[in-house]
C-alpha positions in Angstrom: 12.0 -30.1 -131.7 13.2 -33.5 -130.2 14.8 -36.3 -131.9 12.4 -39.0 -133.7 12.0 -42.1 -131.0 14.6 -45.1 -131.5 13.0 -48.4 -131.5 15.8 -49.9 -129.0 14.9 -53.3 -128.5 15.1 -53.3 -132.5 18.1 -52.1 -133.0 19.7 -54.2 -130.3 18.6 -57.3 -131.8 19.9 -56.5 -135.2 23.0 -55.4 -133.3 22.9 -59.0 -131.6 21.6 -61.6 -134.6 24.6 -59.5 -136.4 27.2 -60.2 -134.6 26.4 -64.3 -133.8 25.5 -64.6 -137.9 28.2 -63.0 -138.8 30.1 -65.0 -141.7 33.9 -64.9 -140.8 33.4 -65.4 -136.8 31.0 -68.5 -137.8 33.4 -70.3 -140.2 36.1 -69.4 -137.7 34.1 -71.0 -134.9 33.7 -74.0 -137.2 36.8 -74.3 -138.0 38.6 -73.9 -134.4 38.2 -77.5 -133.3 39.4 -78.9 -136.5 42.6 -76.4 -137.1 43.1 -77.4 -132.7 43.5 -81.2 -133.7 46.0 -80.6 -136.5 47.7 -78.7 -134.7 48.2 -81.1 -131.8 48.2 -84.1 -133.3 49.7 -83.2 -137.0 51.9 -80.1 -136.8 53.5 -80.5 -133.4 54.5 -84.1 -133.7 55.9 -83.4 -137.2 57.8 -80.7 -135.6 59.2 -83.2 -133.0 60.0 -86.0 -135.7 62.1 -83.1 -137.7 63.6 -82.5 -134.5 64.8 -86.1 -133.4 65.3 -86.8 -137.4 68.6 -83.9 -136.5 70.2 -86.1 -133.2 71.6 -89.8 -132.6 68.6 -90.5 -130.3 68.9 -94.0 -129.5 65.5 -94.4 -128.5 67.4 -95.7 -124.9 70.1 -93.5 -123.3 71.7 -89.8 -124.3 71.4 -88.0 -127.6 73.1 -84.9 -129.2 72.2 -82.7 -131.8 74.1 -84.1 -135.6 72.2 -81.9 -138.2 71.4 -83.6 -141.5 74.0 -86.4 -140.6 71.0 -88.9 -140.6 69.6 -87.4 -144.4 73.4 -88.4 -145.9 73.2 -91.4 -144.6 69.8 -92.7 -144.8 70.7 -91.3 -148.7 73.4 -93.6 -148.9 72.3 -96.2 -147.5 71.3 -99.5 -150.1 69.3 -100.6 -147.5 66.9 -97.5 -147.9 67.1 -97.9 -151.3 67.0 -101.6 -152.1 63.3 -101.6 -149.4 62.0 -98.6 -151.4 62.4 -100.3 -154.8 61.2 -103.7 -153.2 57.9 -101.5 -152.2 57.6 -100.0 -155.6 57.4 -103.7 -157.5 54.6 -104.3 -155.1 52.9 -101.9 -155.3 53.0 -101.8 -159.0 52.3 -105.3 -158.9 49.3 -104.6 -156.5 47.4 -101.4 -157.8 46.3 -102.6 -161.2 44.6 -106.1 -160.3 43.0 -104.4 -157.2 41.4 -101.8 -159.8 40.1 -104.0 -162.4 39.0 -106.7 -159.9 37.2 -104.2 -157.7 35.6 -102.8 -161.1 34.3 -106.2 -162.2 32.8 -107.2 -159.1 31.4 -103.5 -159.0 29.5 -104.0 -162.3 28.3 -107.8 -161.0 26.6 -106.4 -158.4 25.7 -102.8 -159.0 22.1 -103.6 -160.1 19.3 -104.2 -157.3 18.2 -107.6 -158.6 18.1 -110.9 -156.6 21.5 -111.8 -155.0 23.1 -108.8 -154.9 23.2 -107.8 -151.7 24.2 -111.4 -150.6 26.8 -111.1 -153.1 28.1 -107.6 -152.3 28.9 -109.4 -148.7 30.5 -112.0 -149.2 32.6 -109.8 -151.6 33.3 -107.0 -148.7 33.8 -109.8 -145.9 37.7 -109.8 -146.5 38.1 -106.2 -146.3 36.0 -106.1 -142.8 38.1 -109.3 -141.3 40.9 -107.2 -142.1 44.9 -107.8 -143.6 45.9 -109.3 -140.1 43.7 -111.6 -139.2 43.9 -112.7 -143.2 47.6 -112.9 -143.1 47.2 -114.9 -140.7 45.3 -117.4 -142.0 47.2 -117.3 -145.3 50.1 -118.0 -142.7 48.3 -120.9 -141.7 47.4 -122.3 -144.9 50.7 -121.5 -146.5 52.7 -124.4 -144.8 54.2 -127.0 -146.6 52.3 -130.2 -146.6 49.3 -129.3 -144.0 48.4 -125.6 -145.8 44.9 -125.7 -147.5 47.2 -123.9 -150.6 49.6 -126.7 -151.2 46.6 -129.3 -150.6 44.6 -128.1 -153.3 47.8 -127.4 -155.5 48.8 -131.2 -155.3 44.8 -132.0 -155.9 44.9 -130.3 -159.0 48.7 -132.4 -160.2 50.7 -127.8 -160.5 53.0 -129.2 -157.4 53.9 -132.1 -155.1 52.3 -130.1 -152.0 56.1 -129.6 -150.2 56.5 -126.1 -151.5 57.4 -123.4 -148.5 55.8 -120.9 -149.8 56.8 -117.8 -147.3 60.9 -118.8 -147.4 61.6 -118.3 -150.9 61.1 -114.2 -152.1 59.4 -114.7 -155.4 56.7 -116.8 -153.9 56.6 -114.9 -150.7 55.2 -111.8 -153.1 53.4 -113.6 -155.0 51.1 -114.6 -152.4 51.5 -111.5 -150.8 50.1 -110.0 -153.4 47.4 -112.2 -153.9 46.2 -112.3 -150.7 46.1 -108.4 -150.3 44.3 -107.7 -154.1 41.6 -110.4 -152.6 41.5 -108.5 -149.3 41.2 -105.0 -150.5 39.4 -105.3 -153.6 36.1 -105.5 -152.1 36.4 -101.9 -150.6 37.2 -100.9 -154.1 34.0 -102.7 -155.1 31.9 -100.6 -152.9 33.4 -97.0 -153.9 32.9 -97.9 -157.3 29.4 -99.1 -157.3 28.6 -96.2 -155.4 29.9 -94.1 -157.9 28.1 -96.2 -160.7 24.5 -96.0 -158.9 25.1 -91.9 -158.8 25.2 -92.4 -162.3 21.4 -91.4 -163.8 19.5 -94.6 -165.5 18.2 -92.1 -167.9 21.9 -91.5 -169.5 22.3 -95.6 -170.4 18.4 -95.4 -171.7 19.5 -92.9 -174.5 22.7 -94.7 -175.3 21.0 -98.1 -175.7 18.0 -96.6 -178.0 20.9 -95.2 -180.3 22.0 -98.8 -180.1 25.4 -98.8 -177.7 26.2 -101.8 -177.2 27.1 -102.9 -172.9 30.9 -102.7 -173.9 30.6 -98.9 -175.6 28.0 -97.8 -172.7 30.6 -98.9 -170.1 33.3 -97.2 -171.9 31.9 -94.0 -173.1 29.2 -93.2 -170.3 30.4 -95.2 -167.1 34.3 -95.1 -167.3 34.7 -91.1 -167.8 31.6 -90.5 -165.5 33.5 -92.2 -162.1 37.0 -90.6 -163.2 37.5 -89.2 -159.8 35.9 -92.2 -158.2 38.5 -94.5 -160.1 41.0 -91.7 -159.6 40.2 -92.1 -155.6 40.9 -95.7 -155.3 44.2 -95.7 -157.2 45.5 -92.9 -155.2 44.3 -94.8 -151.6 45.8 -98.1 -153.2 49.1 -97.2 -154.1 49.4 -94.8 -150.4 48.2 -98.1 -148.7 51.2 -100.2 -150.6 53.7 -97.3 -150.2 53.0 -97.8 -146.0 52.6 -101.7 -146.3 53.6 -103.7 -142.6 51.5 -105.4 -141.2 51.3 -108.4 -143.6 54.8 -108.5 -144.3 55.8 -108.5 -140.6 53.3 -111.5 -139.8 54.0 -113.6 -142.6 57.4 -112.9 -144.1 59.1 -110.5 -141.6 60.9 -109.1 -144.2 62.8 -112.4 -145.3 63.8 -114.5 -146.3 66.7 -112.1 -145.5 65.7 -108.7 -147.1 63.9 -109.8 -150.2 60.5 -108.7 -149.2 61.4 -105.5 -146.8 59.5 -103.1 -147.3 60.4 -99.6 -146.5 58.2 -99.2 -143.4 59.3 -102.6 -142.8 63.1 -101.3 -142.7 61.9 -98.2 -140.9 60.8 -100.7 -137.9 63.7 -102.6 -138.0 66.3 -99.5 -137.7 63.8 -97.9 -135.2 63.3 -101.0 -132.8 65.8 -103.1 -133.7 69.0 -101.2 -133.8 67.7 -98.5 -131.8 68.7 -95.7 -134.1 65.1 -93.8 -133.9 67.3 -90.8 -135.3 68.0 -92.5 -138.2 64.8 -94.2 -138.6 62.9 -90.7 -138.3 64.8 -89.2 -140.8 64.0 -92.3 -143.2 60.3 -92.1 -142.3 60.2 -88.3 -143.2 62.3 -89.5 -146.9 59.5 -91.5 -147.0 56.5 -88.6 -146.2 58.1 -86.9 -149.0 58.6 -89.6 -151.8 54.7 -90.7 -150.9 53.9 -86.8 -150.9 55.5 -86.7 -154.3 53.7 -90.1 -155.6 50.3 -88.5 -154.7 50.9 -84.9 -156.3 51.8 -86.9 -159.8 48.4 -89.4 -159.9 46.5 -86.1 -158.8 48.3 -84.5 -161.6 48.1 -87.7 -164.0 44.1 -88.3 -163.4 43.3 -84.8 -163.0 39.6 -83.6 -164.6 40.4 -82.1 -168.6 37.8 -80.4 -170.7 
């Protein structure tokens, strides 16, 4: 007897939609381009930071190899130590305000009524011009006599309009600060009233008919239902102050003398200034950890618990 026919064409195509639809080479074609850019532009420069983090590369001239050298002394060093605290105080100073201000302006303008989306512009305009172009103009408005800020201070009788704002360290940070929670809150404002529009109109409907009052609704429904929202913009706030430059360095430049250096502001200085790029990897990879650190406790601290 011969053997039953063999639909061919069949069984090739099986054979073929098989093996292009097959689950692990798919993900693992997804994946290829992705894993090839981390690779280039994550892994191998980190690699080549540890590397240079190990030798007295000058950034101009010879290098050897010195081992951990760098680590002991970027560990001892009350430079490193006295920027990292500096850029602690700010950024505790910083985080809070930018939360509850970014919150606020969240609830004015989460509704779709008239003025809202004017509003939600004008509140997001900062954030788009950016920190440099912002610092500045608070650089420009900051000078004694001529600055919009002292003009309108002596207006109102708090000073005599002479005060140099960005050559005195208190001050300096405090209008650091003020200028950066008014810049950055409004991208706050827009993750959280995207969170709060997720948020179904039906769950506020059954609160007020038990009679909730705005306060408890906010508290008890809105609060715990953006957790992770709130928990995102914390975490990208204090990472943001923790890498803080580019308004320091336009208005302040770390002075007067080193009261307002920040970390990466001392970083820059001992990479391009003194020319110890050695050193000055080995303090930026100090600081990869300590941020690294920072971010695995608020993941921890705002974590999601039944």
């Amino acid at each position: 007897m011969s053997a039953p026919a063999v639909d061919r064409p069949q069984t090739l195509r099986r054979r073929r939609s098989g093996s292009l639809t097959h689950p692990h080479r798919t993900g693992l074609a997804l994946v290829t381009p992705a894993v090839a850019l981390v690779v280039v532009f994550v892994f191998v420069p980190l690699v080549v930071a540890v590397y240079i983090s190990l030798t007295n590369f000058p950034l101009i001239g010879p290098y050897r190899f010195i081992g951990l050298t760098n680590y002991a002394s970027v560990l001892t060093d009350p430079t490193f130590w006295g920027s990292l605290g500096y850029t602690l105080l700010y950024t505790a100073i910083v985080t809070l305000p930018i939360l509850l201000l970014g919150y606020g302006l969240a609830v004015l303008v989460r509704s779709n009524r008239r003025g809202a989306t004017l509003l939600r512009t004008i509140f997001f305009v900062p954030f788009v011009i950016g920190l440099t172009t912002l610092s500045f103009l608070t650089l420009l408005e900051a000078q004694p006599n001529s600055g919009l800020v002292n003009v309108v201070l002596k207006a109102l009788g708090i000073t005599d309009g002479t005060t140099a704002w960005l050559v005195d360290g208190p001050l300096a940070t405090g209008l650091l600060c003020v200028m950066v929670i008014w810049g950055v809150s409004g991208l706050t404002m827009v993750l959280i009233m995207s969170g709060m529009q997720g948020i179904p109109r039906e769950v506020y409907e059954s609160a007020e008919i038990d009679g909730a009052s705005w306060w408890q609704r906010e508290v008890q429904i809105t609060v715990p239902m953006l957790r992770r929202t709130i928990a995102m913009t914390v975490i990208l706030s204090v990472i943001g102050s923790f890498l803080a430059f580019t308004q320091f360095y336009i208005l302040t430049q770390g002075g007067p003398g080193s009261d307002t250096t920040t970390i990466v502001m001392a970083i820059y200085r001992r990479a391009f200034v003194q020319l110890q790029l050695g050193a000055a990897t080995a303090m930026s990879l100090v600081l990869v950890v300590i941020t690294g650190l920072v971010t695995a406790a608020q993941f921890w601290l705002l974590r999601e618990r039944s």
